[in-house]
C-alpha positions as CSV (number, residue, x, y, z in Angstrom):
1,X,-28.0,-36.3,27.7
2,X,-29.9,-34.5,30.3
3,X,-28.3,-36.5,33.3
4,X,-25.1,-34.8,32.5
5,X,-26.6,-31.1,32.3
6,X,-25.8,-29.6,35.6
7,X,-26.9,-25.8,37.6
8,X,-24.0,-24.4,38.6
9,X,-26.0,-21.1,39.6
10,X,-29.4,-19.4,38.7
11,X,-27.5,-17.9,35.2
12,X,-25.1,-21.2,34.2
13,X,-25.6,-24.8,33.2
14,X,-22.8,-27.2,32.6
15,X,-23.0,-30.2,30.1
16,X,-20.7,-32.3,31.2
17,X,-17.9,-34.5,29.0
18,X,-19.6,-38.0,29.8
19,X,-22.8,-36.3,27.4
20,X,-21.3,-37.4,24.1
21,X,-18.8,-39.5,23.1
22,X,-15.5,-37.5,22.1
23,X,-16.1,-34.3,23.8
24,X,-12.8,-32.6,24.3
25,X,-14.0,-30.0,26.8
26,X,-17.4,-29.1,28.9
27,X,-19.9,-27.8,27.5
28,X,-21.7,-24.5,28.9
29,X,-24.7,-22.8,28.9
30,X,-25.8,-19.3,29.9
31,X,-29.2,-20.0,30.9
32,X,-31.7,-19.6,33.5
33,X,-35.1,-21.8,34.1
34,X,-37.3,-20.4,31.2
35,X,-34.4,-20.5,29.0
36,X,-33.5,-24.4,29.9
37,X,-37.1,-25.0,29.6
38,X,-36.8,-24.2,25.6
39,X,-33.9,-26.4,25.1
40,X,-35.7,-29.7,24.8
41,X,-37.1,-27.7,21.4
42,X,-33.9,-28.3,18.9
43,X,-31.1,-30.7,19.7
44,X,-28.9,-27.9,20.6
45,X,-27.2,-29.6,23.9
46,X,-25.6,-32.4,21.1
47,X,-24.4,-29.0,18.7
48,X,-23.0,-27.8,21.7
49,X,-21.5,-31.4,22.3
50,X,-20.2,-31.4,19.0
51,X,-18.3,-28.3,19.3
52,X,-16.6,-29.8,22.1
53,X,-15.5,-32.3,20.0
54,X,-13.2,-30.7,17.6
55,X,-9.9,-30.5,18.3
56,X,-7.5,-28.0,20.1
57,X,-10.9,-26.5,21.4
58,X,-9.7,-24.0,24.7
59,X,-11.9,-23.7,27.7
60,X,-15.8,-24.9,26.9
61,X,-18.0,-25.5,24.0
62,X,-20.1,-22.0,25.2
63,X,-23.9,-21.1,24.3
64,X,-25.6,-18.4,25.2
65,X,-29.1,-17.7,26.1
66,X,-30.3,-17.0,22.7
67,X,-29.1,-20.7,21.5
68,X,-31.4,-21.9,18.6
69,X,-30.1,-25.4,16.3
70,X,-27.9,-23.8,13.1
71,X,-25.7,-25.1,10.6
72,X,-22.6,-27.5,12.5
73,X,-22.4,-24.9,15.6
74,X,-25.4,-23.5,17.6
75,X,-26.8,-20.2,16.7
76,X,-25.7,-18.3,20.3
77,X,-22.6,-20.5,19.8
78,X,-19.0,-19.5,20.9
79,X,-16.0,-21.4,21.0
80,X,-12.3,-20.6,21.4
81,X,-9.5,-22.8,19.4
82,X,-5.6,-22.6,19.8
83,X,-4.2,-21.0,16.8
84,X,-1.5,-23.7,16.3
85,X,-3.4,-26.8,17.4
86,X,-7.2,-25.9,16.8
87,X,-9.0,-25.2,14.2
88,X,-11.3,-22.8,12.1
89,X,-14.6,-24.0,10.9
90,X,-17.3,-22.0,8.5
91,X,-20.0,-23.9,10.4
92,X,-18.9,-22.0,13.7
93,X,-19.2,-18.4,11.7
94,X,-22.3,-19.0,9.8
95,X,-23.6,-18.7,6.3
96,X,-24.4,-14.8,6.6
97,X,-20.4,-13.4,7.3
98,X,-20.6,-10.4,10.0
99,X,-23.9,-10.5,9.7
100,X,-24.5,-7.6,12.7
101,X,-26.3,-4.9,14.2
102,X,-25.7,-0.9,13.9
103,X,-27.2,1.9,16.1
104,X,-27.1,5.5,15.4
105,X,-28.4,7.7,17.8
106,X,-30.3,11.4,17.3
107,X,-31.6,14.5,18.8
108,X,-35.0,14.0,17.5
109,X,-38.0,13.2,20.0
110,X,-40.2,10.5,19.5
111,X,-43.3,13.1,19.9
112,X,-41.9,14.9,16.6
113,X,-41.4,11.7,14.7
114,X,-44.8,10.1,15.3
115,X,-46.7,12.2,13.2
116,X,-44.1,11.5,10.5
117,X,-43.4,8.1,10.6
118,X,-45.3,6.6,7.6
119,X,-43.8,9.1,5.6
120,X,-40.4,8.2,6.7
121,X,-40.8,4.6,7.0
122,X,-42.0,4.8,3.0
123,X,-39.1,6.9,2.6
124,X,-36.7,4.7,3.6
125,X,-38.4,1.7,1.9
126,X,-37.7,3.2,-1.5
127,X,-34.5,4.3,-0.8
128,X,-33.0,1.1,0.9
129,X,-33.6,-2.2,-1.4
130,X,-35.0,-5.2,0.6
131,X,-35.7,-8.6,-0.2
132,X,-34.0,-11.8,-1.4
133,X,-31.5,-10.6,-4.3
134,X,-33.1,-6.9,-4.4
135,X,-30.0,-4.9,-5.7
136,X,-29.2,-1.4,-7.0
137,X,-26.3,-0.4,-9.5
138,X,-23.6,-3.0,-10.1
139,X,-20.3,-2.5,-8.4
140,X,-17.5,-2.4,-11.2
141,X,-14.5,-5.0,-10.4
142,X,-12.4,-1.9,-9.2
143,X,-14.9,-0.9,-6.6
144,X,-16.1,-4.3,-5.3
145,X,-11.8,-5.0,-4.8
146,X,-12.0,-2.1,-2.8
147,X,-14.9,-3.0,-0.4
148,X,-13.5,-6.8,-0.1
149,X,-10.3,-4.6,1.4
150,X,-11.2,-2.0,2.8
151,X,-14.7,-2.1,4.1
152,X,-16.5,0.8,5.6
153,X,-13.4,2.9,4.7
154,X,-13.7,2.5,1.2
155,X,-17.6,3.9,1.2
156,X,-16.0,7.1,3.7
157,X,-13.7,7.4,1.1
158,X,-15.9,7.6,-1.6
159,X,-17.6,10.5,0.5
160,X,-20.6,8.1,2.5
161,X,-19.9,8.5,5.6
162,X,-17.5,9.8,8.2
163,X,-14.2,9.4,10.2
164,X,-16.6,9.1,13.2
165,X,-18.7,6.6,11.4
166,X,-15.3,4.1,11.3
167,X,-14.4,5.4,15.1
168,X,-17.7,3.4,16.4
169,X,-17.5,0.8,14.4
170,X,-15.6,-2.7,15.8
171,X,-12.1,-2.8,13.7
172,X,-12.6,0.5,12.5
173,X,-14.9,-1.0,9.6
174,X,-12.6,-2.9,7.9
175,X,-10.6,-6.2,8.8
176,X,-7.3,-6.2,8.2
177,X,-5.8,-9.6,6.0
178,X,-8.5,-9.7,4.0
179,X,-7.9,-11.7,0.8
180,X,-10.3,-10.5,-2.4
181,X,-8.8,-13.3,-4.3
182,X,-9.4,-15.8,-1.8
183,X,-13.0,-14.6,-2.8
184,X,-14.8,-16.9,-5.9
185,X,-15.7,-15.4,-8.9
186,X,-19.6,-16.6,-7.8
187,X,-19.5,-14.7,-4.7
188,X,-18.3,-11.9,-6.0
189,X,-20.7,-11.6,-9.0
190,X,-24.0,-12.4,-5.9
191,X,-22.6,-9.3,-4.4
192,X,-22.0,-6.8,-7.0
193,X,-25.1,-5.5,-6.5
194,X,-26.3,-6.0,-3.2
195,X,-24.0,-3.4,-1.5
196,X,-26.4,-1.1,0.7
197,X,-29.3,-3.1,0.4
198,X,-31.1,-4.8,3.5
199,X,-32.1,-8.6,2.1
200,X,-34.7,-10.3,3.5
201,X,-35.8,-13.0,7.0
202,X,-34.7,-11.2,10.2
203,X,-33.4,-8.6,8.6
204,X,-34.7,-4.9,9.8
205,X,-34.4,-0.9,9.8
206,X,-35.9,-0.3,12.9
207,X,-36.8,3.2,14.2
208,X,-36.8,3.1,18.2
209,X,-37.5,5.2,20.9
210,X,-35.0,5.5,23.6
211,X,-37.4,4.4,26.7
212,X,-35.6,3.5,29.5
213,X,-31.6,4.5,30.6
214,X,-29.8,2.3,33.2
215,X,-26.9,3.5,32.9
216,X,-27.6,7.5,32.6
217,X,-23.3,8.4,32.1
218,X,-23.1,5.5,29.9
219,X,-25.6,6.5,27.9
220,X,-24.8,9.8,27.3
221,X,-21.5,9.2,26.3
222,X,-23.1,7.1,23.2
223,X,-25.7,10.2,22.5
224,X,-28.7,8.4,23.8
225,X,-31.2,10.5,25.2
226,X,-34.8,9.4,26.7
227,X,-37.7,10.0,24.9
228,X,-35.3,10.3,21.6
229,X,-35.5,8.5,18.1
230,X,-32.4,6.2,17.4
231,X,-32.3,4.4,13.9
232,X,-31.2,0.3,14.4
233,X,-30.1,-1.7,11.2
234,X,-29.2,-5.2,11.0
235,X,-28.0,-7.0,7.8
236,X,-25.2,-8.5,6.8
237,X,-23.1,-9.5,3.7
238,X,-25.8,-10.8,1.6
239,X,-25.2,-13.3,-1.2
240,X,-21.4,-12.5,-1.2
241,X,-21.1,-14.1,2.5
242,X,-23.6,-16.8,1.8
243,X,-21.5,-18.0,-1.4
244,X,-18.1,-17.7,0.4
245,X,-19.6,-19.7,3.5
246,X,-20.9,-22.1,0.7
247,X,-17.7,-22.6,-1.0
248,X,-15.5,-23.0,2.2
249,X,-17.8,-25.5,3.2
250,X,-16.6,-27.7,0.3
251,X,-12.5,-27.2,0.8
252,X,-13.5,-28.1,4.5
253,X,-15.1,-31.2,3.6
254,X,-11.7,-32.4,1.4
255,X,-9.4,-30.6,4.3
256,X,-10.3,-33.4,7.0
257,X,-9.7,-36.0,5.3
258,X,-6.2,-34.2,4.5
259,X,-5.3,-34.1,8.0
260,X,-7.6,-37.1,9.1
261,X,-9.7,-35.0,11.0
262,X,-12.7,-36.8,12.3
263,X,-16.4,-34.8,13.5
264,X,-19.4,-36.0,15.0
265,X,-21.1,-34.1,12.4
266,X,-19.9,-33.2,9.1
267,X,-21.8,-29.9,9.6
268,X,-18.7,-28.9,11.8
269,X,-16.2,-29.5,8.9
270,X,-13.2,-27.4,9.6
271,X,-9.3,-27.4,9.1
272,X,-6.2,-26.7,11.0
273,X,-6.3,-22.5,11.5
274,X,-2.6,-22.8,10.3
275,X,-3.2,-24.7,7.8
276,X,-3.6,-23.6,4.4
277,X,-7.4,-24.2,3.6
278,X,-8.1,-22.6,7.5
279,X,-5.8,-19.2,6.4
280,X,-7.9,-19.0,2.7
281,X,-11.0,-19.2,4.5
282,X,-9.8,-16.7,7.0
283,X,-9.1,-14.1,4.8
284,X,-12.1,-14.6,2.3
285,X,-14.5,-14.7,5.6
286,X,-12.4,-10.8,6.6
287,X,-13.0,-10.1,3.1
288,X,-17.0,-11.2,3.1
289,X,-17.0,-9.1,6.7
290,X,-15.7,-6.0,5.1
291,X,-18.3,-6.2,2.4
292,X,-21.2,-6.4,5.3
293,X,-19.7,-3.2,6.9
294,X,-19.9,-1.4,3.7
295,X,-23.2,-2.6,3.2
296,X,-24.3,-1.2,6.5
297,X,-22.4,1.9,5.7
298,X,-23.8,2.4,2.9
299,X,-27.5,2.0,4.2
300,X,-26.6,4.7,6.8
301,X,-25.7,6.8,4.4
302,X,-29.2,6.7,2.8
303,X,-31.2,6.6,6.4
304,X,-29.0,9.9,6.4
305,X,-30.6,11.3,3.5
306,X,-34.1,10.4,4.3
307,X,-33.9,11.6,8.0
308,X,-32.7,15.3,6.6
309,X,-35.5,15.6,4.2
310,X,-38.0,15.2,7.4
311,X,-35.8,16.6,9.7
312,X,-33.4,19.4,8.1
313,X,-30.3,20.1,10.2
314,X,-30.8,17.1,12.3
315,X,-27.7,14.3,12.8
316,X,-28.1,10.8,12.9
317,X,-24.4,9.9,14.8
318,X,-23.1,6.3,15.8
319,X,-23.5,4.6,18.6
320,X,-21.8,1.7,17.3
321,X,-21.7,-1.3,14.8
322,X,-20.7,-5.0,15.9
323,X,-21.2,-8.3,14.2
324,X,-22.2,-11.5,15.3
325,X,-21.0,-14.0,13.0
326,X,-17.1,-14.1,12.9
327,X,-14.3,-15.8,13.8
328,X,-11.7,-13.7,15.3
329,X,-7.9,-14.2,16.5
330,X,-7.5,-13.0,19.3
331,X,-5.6,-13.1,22.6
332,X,-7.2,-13.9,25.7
333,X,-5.9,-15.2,29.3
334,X,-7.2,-18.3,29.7
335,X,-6.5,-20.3,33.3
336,X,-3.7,-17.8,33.6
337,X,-1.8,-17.7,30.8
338,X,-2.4,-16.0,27.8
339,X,-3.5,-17.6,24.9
340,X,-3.8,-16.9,20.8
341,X,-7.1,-18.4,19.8
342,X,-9.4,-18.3,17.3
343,X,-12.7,-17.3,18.5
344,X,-15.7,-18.8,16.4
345,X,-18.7,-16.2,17.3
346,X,-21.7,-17.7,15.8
347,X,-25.3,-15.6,16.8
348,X,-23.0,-14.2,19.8
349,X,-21.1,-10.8,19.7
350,X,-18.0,-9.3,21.4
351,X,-18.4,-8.3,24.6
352,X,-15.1,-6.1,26.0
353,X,-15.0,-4.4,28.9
354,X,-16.9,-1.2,28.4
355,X,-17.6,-1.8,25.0
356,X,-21.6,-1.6,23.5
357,X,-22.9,-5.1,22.5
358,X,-26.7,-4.0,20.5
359,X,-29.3,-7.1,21.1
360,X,-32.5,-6.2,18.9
361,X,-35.5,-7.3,20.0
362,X,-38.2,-8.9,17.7
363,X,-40.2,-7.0,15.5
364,X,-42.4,-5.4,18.2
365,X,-40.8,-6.3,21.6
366,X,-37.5,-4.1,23.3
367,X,-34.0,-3.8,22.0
368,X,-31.3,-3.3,24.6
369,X,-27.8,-1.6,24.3
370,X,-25.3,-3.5,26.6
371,X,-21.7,-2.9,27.6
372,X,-19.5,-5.7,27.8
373,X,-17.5,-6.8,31.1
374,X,-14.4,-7.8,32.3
375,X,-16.3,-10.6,33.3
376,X,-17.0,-11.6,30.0
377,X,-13.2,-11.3,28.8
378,X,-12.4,-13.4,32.3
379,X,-15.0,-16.5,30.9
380,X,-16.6,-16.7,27.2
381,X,-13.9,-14.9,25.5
382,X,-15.2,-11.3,25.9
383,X,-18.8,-13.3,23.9
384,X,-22.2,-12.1,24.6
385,X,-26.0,-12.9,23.1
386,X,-27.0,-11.4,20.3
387,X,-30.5,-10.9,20.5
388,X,-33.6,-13.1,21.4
389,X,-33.3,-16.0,19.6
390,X,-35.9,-18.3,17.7
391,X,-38.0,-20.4,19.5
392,X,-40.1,-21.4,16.0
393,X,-38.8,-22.2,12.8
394,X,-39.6,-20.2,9.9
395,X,-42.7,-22.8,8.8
396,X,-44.0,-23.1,12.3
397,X,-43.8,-19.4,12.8
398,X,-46.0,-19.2,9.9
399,X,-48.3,-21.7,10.3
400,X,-48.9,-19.9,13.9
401,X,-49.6,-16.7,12.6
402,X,-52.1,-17.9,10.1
403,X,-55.3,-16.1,10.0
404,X,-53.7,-13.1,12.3
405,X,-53.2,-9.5,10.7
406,X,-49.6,-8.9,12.3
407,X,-49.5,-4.9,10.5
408,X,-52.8,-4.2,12.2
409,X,-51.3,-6.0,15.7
410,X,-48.2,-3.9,15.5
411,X,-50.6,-0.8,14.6
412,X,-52.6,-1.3,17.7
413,X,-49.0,-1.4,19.5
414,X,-48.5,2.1,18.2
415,X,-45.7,0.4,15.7
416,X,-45.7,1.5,11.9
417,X,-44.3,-1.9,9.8
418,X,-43.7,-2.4,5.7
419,X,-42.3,-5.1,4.3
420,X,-42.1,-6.5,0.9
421,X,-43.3,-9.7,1.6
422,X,-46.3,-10.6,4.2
423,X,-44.8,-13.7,4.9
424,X,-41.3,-12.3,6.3
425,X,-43.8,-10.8,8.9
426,X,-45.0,-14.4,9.7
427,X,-41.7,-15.7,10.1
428,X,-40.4,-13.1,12.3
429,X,-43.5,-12.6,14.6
430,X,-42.6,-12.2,18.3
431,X,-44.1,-14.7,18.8
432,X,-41.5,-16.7,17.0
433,X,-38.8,-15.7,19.9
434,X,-37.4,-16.1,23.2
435,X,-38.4,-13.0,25.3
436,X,-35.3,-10.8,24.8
437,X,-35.6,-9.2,27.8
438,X,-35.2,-12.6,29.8
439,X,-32.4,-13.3,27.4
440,X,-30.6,-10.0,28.5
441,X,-31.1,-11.0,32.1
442,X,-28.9,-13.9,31.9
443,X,-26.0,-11.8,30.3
444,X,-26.7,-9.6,32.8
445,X,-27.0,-11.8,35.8
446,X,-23.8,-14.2,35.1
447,X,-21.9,-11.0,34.9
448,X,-21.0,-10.8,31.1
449,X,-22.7,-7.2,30.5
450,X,-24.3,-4.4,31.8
451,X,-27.8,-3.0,30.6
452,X,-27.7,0.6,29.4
453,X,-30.8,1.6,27.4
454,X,-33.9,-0.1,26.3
455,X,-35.4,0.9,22.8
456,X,-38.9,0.2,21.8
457,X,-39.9,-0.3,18.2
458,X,-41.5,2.6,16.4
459,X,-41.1,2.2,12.9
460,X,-39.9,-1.4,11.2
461,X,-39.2,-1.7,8.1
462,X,-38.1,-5.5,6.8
463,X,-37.6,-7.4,3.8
């Protein structure tokens, strides 16, 4: 497959059609030399193939330079299918629904929060659940509608949060056509207690110290100061998303032999986005996302709490929430017209022009705040990276770290760490990623975004 990967520049590679058998469209790859180096790790260049196999794909079959092998579509995956001839695929969104990244920025400085920080990391460690299936109170059926519809909203509602909060966060917190009842009865019962906990893997609470400004103007508008403490979660929608990816995965399978759909990989099973099987999975997917920006909401809400016992008087405001595993219908111009599509993000986030795009780093290493482009809208679909991507699996990543005391490595890195498992610190060690500041090169250099900040890790807490 190789002969057919061509450098168009120092930032792109292009796989071309001839690569696989049935490829609809090129495939291509934000990457420069040290990321092409990795990809001979995974088969990623044949997922990225495959995408480019399904139909009424528009444009390319698009990874960015986080790419790691996932389920059907690459993780750092984005693709763009015509609403009335393409398709919609779960395999292309992921199994963890809007799984995503929030920021909230503060006044405090870094100096005044050393001193504190075991205090507040253990804080926050009692106060936000972590870990596979950790949960607090059940949800009742009334409030758990809610959430599937409403999202963020309904926790502001309820008095967690604020207007401001739903301002900064993509959609306003809450997707619109979200169908509860497209929602099983399993997915609803793994979620009913799971809303504002963190889970488990690369999960995080992460408090960072703004290091480095790029874009001073740009920065300030999002209340990031240098030398301040900001507070970075990412999780997503927990069992609830997992279940409804699960399920869909199942109508998708029957769906293509329904419209005698054929796939290189039945991984990428998928149906018509009119169709409707592709409009049920739609609106449970909105319904799943909604559930992850509550859950994120609700999480702030208790970072609140714990921040204002250490720090009375203090704010803790947002900077902005975005997910990275969606699909989205959208209209972009595309070859100069403009086109509806369905835009499968999969480990990739939105990128507007102007608009932040929040790449955490990896336990230990820099997180970067971004602003999309109009670059970006011009060529992936307004899609970015969304962090540094894996470079070990989860077993090798342990197997590596054997023997090594990562909380006394971070320690000696001035970084405070708990987790509720030793092993989730093996499997997300830096050393089981990409460099993320390499990866934020490449978005930068092909023109997609603009660096604004970099964070450094102060505090982590993970599950």
């Amino acid at each position: 497959m190789n002969k057919f990967l061509k450098r168009l520049d120092p930032w792109r590679l292009m796989l071309e059609p001839g690569a696989f058998p049935g490829m609809r469209a090129p495939g291509m790859i934000y990457a420069d030399e040290y990321i092409e180096s990795l990809l001979e790790g995974e088969d990623v260049l044949s997922q990225v193939a495959g995408v480019a196999c399904l139909p009424g794909i528009v444009g390319y079959s698009m990874a960015m330079p986080d790419i790691h092998q996932g389920y059907g579509f690459p993780i750092g995956g984005v693709a763009a299918f015509d609403v009335d001839e393409g398709v919609i695929s779960p395999g292309g969104v992921g199994y963890d629904i809007s799984c995503g990244v929030r920021l909230l920025a503060t006044n405090i400085a870094a100096r005044d929060f050393r001193p504190r920080a075991d205090k507040a990391l253990a804080a926050l460690f009692a106060a936000i659940p972590c870990g596979v299936g950790a949960g607090k109170d059940a949800r009742s059926d009334r409030d758990l509608e809610a959430v599937l519809k409403d999202g963020a909203a309904a926790l502001v509602r309820a008095g967690m949060g604020t207007e401001g909060d739903l301002d900064k966060t993509e959609e306003g917190g809450r997707l619109a056509g979200a169908l509860p009842d497209a929602v099983s009865g399993r997915a609803k019962e793994r979620g009913r207690n799971q809303l504002g906990t963190l889970g488990s893997g690369n999960h995080f609470i992460e408090i960072q110290e703004v290091d480095e400004l790029f874009l001073e103007d740009q920065a300030a508008a999002m209340g990031l100061k240098k030398g301040s403490i900001a507070i970075m979660l990412h999780s997503g929608s927990r069992g609830l998303g997992h279940q409804v990816c699960d399920d869909y995965i199942k109508v998708m399978g029957k769906a293509m032999d329904k419209y005698k759909i054929t796939v290189p990989d039945r991984q990428l099973c998928c149906a018509p986005v009119s169709s409707p099987e592709g409009r049920e999975y739609l609106g449970a997917m909105k319904a799943a996302a909604n559930f992850a920006y509550a859950n994120r909401q609700a999480m702030t809400h208790a970072a609140r709490s714990v921040f204002s016992r250490f720090f009375p008087g203090e704010k803790a405001t947002m900077v902005y929430d975005v997910s990275h595993n969606l699909a989205s219908i959208e209209t972009h111009v595309w070859e100069g017209k403009k086109r509806k599509v369905c835009v499968h993000r999969k480990g990739a986030t939105r990128a507007f022009n102007g608009v932040p795009v929040l790449i955490p780093g990896s336990m230990g290493t820099s997180s970067y705040v971004l602003v999309g482009t109009e670059g970006a809208e011009r060529e992936t679909f307004a899609s970015s990276c969304h962090g540094a991507g894996r470079v070990l699996g989860r077993n090798e990543a342990i197997r590596r770290s054997k023997g090594r005391n990562l909380v006394r490595e971070l320690s000696e890195m001035s970084i405070k760490v708990m987790a509720k498992k030793t092993s989730t610190l093996a499997e997300e060690a830096p050393h089981a990623y990409k460099d993320v500041s390499a990866v934020v090169e490449v978005v930068q250099g092909a023109g997609l975004c603009r660096k604004v900040a970099r964070l450094l890790p102060v505090a982590v807490m993970k599950g």
